[in-house]
N, C-alpha and C positions, 0 to 999 in steps of 0.2 A: 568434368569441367565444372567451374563454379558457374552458376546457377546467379549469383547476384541474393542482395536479401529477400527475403519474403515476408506475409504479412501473416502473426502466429494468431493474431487476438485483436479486435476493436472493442475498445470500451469508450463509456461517454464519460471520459476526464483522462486528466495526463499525467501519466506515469512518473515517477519520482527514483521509484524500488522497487527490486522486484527479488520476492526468495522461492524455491522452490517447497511443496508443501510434499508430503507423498504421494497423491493423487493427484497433484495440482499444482497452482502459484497461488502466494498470497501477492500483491500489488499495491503500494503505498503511493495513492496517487492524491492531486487537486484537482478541482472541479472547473479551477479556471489557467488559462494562462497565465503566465509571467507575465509577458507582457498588457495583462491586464491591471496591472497596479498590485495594489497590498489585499483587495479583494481575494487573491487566490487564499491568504493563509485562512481562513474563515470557512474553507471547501474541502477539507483533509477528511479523507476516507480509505478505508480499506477495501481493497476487490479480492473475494476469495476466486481463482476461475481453477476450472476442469482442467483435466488432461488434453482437452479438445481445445483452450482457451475461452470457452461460454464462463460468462459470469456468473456465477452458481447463489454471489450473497455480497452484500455491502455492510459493511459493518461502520459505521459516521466514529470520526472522531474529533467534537466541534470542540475542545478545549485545546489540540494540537495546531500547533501553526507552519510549521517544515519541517513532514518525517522525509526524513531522505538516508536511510539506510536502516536496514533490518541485519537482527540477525538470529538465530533459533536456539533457542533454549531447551527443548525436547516438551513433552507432554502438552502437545497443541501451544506453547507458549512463547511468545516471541519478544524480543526488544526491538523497540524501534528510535532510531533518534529524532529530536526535534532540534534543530541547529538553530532557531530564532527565540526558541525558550532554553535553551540550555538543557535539556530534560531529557532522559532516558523513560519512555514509555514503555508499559509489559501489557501485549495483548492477549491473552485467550481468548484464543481463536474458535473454539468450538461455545463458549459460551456469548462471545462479542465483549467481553466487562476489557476496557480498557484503565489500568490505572498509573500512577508513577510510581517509576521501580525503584 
């Protein structure tokens, strides 16, 4: 029988995107709500977490303003979109360097 949801992972900011990593997730969240105004686009960061959902590393990414969709490119490297810049961002992930792709 269904069980109802459960809680996989808390982190201190709100989730946007979420891809899976091999060991892990990566997480394209903000630091603030929506409903906190235009503040949130100013709070964009990434959460690497574990298999377990522990956050393992934050990777900031203050020049993005709404990643809201990921997707994998292979060799730790990801795209991310930003729908209020128009922008496709590329993350590597193991080194943190975020730049536009």
């Amino acid at each position: 029988p269904y069980a109802g949801p459960a809680t996989f992972a808390r982190i201190d900011a709100h989730p946007i995107s979420i891809l899976p990593l091999g060991e892990g997730w990566l997480v394209a969240a903000h630091g603030e709500a929506f409903i906190a105004g235009p503040g949130f686009t100013a709070t964009n960061r990434f959460l690497v977490l574990d298999a377990s959902g522990k956050v393992v590393r934050t990777i900031a990414a203050p020049e993005a303003r709404f990643l809201n969709g990921m997707a994998m490119l292979g060799d730790g490297r990801v795209l991310a979109a930003d729908s209020i810049l128009g922008r496709i961002w590329e993350l590597d992930v193991p080194s943190g360097a975020l730049v536009p792709w």
